[in-house]
MMTF fields as JSON, N, C-alpha, C and O atoms, coordinates in Angstrom:
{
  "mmtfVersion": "1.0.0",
  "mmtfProducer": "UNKNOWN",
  "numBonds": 463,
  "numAtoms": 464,
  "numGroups": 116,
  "numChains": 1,
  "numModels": 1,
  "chainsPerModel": [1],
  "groupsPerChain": [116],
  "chainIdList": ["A"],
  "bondAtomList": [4, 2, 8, 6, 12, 10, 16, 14, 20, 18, 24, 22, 28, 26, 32, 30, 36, 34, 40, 38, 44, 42, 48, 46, 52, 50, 56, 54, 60, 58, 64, 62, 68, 66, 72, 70, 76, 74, 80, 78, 84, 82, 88, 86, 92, 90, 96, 94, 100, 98, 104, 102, 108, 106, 112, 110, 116, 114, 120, 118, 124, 122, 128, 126, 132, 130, 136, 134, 140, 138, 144, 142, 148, 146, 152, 150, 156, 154, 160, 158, 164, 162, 168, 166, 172, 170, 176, 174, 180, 178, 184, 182, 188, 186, 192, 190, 196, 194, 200, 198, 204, 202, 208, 206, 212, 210, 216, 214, 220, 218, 224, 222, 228, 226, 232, 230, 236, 234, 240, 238, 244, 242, 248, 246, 252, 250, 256, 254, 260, 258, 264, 262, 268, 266, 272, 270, 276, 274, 280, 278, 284, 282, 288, 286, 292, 290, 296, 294, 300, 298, 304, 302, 308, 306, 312, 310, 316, 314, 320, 318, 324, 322, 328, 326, 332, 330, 336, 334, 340, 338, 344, 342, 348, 346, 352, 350, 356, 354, 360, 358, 364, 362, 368, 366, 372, 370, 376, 374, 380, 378, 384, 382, 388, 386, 392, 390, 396, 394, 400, 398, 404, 402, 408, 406, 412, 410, 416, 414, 420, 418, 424, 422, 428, 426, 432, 430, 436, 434, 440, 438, 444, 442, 448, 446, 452, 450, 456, 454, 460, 458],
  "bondOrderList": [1, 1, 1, 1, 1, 1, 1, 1, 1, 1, 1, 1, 1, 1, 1, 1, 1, 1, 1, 1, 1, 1, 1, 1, 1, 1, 1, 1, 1, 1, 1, 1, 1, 1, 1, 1, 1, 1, 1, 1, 1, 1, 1, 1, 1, 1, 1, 1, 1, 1, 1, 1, 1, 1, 1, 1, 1, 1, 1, 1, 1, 1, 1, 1, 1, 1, 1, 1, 1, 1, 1, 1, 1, 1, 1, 1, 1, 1, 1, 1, 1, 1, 1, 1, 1, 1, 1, 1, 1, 1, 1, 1, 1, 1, 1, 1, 1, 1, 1, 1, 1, 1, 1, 1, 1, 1, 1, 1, 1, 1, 1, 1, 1, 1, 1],
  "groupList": [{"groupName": "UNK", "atomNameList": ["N", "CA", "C", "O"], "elementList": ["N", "C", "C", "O"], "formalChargeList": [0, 0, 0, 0], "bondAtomList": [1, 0, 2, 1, 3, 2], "bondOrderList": [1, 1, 2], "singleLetterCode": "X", "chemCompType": "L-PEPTIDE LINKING"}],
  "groupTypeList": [0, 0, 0, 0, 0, 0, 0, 0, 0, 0, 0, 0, 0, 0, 0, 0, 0, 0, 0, 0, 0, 0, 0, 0, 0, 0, 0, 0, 0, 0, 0, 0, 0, 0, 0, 0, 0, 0, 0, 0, 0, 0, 0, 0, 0, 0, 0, 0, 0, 0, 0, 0, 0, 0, 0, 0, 0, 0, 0, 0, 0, 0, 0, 0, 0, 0, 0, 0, 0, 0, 0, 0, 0, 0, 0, 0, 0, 0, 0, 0, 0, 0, 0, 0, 0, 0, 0, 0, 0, 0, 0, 0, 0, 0, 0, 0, 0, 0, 0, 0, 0, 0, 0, 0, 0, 0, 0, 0, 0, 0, 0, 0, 0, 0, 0, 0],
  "groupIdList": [1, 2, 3, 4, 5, 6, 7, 8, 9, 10, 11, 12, 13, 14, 15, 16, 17, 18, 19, 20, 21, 22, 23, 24, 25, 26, 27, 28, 29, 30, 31, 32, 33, 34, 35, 36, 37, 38, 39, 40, 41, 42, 43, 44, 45, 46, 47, 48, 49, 50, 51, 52, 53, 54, 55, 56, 57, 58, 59, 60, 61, 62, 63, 64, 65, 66, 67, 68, 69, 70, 71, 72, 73, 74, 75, 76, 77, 78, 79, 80, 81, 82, 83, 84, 85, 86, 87, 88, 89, 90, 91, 92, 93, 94, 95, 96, 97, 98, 99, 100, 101, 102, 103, 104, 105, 106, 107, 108, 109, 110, 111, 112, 113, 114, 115, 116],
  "secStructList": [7, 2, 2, 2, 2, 2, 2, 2, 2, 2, 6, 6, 6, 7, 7, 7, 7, 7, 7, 7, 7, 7, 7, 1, 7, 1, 6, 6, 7, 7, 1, 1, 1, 6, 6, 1, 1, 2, 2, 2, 2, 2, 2, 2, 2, 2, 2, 6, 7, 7, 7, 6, 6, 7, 3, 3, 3, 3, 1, 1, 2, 2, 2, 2, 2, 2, 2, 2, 2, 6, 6, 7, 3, 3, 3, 3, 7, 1, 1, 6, 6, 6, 6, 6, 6, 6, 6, 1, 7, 7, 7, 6, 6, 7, 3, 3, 7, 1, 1, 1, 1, 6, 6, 2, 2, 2, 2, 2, 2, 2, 2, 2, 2, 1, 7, 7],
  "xCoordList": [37.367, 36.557, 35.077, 34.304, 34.804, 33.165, 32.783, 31.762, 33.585, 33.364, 33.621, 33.175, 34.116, 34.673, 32.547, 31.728, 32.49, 30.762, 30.036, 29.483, 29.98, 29.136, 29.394, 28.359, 30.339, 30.512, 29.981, 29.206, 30.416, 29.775, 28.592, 28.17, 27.461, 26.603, 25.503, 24.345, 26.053, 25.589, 25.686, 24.707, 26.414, 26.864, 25.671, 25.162, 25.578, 24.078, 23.161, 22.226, 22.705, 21.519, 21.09, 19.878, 21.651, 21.614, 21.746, 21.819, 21.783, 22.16, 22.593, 21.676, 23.713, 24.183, 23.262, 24.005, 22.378, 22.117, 23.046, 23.634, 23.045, 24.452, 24.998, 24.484, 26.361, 27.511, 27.738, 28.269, 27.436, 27.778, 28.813, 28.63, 29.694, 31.058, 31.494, 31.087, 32.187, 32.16, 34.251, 35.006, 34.388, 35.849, 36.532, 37.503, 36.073, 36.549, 36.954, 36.369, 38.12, 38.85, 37.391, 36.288, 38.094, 37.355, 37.295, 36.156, 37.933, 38.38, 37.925, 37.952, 37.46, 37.215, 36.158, 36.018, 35.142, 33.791, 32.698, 31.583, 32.894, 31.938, 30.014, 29.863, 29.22, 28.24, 27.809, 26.663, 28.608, 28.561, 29.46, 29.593, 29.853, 30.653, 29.696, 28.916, 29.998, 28.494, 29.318, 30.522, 28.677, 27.35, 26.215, 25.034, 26.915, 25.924, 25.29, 26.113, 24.117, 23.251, 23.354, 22.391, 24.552, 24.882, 24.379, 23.278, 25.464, 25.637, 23.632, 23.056, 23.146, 21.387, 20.479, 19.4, 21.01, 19.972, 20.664, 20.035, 21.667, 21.848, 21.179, 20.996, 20.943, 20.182, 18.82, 17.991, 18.578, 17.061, 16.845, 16.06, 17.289, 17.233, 17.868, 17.775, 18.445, 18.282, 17.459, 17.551, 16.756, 15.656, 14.007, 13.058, 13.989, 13.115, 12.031, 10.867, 12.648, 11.878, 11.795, 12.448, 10.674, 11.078, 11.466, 10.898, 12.747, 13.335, 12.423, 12.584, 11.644, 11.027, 10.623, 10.084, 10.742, 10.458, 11.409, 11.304, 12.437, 13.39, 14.48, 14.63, 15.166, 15.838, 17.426, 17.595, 18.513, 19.59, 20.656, 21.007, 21.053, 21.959, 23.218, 23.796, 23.86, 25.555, 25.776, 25.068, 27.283, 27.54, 28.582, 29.451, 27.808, 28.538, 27.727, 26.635, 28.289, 27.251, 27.186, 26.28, 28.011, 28.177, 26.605, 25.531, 26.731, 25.76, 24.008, 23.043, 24.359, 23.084, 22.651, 21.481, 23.635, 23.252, 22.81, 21.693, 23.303, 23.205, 21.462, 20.71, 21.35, 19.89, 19.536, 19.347, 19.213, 18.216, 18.192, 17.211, 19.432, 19.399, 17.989, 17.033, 18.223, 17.212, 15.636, 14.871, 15.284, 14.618, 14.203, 13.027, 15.563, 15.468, 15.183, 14.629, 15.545, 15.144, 16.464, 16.939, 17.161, 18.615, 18.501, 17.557, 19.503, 19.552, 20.806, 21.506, 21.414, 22.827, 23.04, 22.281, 24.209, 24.632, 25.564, 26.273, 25.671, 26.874, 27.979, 29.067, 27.985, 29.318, 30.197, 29.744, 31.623, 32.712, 32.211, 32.088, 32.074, 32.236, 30.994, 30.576, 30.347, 28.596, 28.96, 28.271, 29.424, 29.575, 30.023, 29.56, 31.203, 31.869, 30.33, 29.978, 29.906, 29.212, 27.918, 27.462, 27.71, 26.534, 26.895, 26.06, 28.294, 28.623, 28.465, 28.188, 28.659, 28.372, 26.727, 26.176, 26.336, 24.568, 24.629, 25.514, 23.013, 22.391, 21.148, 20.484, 21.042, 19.573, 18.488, 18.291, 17.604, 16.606, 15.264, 14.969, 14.601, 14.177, 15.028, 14.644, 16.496, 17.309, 17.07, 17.183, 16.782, 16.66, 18.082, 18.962, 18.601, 19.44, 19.331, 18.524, 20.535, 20.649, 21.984, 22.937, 21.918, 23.508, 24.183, 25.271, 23.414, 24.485, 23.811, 22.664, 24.07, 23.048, 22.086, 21.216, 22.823, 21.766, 21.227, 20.093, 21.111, 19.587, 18.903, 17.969, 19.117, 18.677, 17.956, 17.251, 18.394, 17.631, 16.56, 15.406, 17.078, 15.798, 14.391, 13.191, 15.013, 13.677, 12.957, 11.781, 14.13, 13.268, 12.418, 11.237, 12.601, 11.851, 10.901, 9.9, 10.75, 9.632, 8.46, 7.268, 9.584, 8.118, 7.897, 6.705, 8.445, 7.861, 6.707, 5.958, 6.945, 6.491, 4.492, 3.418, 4.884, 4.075, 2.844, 1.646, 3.466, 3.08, 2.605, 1.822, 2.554, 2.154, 1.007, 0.523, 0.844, -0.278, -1.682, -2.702],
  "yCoordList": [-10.092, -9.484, -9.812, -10.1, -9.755, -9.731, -11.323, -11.483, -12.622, -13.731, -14.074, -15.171, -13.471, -13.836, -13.164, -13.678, -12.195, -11.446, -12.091, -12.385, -12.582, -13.841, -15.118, -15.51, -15.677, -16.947, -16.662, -17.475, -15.455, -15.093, -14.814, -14.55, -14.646, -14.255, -15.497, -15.564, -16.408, -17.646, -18.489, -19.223, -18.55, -19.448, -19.102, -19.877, -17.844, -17.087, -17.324, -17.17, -17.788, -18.366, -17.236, -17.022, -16.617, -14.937, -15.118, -16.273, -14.051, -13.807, -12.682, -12.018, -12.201, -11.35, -10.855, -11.157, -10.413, -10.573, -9.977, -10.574, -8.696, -7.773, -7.026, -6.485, -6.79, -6.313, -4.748, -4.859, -3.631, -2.587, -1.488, -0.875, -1.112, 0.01, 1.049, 1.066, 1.647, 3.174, 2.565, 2.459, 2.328, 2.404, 4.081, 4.126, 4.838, 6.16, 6.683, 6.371, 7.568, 8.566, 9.593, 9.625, 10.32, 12.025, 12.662, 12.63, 13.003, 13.622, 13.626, 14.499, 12.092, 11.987, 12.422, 12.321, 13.091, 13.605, 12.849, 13.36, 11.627, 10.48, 10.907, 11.806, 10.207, 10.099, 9.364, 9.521, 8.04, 6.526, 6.983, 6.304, 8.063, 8.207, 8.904, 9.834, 8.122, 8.802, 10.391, 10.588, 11.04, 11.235, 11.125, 10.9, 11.374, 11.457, 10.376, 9.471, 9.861, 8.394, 7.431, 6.753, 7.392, 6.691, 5.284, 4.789, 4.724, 3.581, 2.907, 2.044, 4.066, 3.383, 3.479, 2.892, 4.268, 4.423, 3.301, 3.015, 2.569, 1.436, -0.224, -1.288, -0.041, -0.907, -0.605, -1.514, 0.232, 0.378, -0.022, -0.97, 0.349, 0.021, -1.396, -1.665, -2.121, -3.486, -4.311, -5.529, -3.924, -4.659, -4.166, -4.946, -2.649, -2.618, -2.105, -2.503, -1.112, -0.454, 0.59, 1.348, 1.045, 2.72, 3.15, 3.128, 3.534, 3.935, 4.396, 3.751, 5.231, 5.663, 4.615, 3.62, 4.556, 3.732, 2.588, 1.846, 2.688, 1.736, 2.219, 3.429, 1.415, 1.786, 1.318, 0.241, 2.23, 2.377, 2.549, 3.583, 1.273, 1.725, 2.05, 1.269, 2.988, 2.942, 4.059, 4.72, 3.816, 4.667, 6.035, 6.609, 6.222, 7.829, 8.686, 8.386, 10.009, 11.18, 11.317, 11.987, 10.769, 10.407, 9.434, 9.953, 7.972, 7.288, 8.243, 8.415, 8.568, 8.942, 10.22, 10.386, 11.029, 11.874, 11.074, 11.392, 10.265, 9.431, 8.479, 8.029, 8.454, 8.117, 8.622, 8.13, 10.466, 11.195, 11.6, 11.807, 11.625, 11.937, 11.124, 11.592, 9.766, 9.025, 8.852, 7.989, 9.787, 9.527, 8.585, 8.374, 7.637, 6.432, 6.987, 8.086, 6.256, 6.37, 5.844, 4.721, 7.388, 7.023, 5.975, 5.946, 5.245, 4.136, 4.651, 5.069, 4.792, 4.796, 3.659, 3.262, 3.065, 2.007, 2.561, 3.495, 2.382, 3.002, 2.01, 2.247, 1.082, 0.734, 1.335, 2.171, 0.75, 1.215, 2.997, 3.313, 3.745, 5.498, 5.773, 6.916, 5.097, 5.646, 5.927, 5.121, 6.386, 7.111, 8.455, 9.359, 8.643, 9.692, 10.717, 11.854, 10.123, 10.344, 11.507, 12.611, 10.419, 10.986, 12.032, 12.752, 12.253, 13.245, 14.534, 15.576, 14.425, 15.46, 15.632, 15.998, 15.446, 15.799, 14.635, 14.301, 14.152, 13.478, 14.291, 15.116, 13.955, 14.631, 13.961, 12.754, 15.207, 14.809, 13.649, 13.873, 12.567, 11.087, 10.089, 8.926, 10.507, 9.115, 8.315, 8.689, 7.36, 5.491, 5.248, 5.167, 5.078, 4.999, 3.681, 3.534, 2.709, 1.523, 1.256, 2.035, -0.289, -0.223, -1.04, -0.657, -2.188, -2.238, -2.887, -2.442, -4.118, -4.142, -5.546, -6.077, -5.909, -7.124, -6.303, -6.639, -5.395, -4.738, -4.064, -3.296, -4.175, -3.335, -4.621, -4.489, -5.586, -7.075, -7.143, -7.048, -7.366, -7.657, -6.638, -6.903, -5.585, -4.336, -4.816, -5.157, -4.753, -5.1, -6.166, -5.847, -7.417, -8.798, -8.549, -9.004, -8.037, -7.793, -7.0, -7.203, -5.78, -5.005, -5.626, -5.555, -6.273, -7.28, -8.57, -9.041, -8.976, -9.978, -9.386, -9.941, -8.07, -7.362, -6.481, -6.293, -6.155, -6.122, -7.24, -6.817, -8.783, -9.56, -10.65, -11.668, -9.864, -10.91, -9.802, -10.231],
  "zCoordList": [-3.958, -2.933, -3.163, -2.25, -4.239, -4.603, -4.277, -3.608, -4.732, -4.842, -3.155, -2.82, -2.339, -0.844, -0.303, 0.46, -0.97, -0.536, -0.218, 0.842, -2.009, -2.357, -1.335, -0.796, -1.056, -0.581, 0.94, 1.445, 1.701, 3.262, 3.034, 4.16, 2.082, 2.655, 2.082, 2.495, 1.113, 0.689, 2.065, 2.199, 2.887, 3.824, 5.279, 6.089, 5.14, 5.956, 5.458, 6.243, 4.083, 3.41, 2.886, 2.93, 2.498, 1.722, 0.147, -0.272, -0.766, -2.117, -2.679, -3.163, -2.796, -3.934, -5.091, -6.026, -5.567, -6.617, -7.692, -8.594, -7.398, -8.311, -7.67, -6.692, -8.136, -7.586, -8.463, -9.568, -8.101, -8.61, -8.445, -7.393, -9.053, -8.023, -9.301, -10.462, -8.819, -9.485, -9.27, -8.304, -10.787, -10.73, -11.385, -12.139, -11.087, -11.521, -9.98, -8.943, -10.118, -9.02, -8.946, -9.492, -7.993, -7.286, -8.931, -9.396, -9.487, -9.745, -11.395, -12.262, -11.374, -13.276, -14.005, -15.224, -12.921, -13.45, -13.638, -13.746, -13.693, -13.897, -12.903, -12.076, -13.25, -12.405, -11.884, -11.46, -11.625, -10.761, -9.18, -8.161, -9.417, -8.043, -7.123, -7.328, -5.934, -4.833, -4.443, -4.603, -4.1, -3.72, -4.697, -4.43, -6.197, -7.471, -7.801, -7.662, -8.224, -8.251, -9.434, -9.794, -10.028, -11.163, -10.734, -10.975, -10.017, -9.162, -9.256, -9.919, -8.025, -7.539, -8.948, -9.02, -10.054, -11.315, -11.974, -12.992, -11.824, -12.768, -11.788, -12.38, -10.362, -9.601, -9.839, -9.784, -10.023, -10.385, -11.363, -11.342, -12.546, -13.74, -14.45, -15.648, -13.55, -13.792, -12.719, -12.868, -11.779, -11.161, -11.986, -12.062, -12.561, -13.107, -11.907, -11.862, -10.905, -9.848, -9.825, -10.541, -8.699, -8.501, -6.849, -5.757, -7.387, -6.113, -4.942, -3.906, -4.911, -4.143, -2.942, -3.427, -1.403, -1.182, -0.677, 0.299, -1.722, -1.326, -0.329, -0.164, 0.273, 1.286, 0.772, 0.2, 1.04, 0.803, 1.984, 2.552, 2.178, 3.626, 3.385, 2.63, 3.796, 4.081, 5.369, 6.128, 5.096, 6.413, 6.167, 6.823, 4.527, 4.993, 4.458, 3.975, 4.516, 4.188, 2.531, 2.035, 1.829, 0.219, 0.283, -0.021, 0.729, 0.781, 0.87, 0.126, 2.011, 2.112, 1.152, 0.809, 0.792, -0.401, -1.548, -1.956, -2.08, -3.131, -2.804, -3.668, -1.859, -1.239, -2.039, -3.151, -1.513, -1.525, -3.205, -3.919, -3.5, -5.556, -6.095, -6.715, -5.632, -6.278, -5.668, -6.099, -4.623, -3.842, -3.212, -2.914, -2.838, -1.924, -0.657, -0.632, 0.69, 1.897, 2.184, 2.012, 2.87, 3.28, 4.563, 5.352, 4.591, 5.784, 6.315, 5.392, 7.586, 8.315, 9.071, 9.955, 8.679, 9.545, 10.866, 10.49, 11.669, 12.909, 12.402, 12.927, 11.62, 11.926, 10.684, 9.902, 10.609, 9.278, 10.428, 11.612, 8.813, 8.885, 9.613, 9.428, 10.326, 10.548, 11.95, 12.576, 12.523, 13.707, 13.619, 14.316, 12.501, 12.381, 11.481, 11.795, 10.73, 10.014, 10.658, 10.361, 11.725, 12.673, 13.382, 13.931, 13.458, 14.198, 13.52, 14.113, 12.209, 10.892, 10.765, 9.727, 11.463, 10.932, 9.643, 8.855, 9.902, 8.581, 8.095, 8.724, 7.13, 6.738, 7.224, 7.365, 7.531, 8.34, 7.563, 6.389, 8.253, 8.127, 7.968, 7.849, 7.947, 7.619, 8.973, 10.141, 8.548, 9.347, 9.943, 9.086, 11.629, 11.42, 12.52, 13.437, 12.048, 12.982, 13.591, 13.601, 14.244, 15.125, 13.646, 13.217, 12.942, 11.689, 10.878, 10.819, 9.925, 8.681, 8.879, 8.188, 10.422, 11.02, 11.417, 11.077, 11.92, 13.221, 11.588, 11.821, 10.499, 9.347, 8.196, 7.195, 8.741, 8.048, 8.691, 8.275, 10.079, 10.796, 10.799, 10.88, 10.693, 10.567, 9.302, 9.183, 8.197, 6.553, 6.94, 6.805, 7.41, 7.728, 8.255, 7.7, 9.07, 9.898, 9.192, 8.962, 8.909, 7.697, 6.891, 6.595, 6.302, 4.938, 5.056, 4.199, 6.736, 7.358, 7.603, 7.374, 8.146, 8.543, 7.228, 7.44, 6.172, 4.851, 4.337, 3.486, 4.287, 4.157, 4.566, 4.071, 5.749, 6.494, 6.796, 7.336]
}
């Protein structure tokens, strides 16, 4: 699965940099399982950032909790669970888009726009 990621999003002129996942059940207590921020404190801590600021997209209400643990900036995608999701209330400032192209293009632009 991860190497099929890599190969679709190389082929878009994209990059993987790292691949992170929580192989523990509901149930094992761990703190890599979202909603809890295991997972975004080991991306932070191998890019060497501060969350704050950064933007975190997914499309469920786990995701976007797991945002706010780290004081990222929850992102909602509508597609996969992001409809059902929305129907559940999000917390209020989450960014929400139609999917993670309309969520590139925003980053590009602000970055484009931050730059000049």
């Amino acid at each position: 699965m991860h190497e099929r990621l890599r190969k679709l999003v190389a082929e878009q002129g994209g990059e993987v940099g790292l691949i992170v996942y929580c192989p523990h059940g509901p149930d094992d207590g761990c703190s890599c399982r979202k909603p809890k921020p295991g997972m975004l404190q080991a991306i932070v801590t191998h890019y060497a950032v501060d969350p704050k600021g950064l933007w975190f997209v997914g499309d469920s209400k786990g995701d976007l909790q797991a945002a706010l643990a780290v004081d990222s900036q929850p992102v909602l995608v509508m597609t996969g669970k992001g409809r059902k999701t929305m129907e559940g209330g999000v917390p209020a400032g989450t960014l929400i888009f139609d999917d993670l192209a309309a969520v590139a293009a925003e980053l590009i632009h602000n970055s484009a726009s931050l730059n000049s």
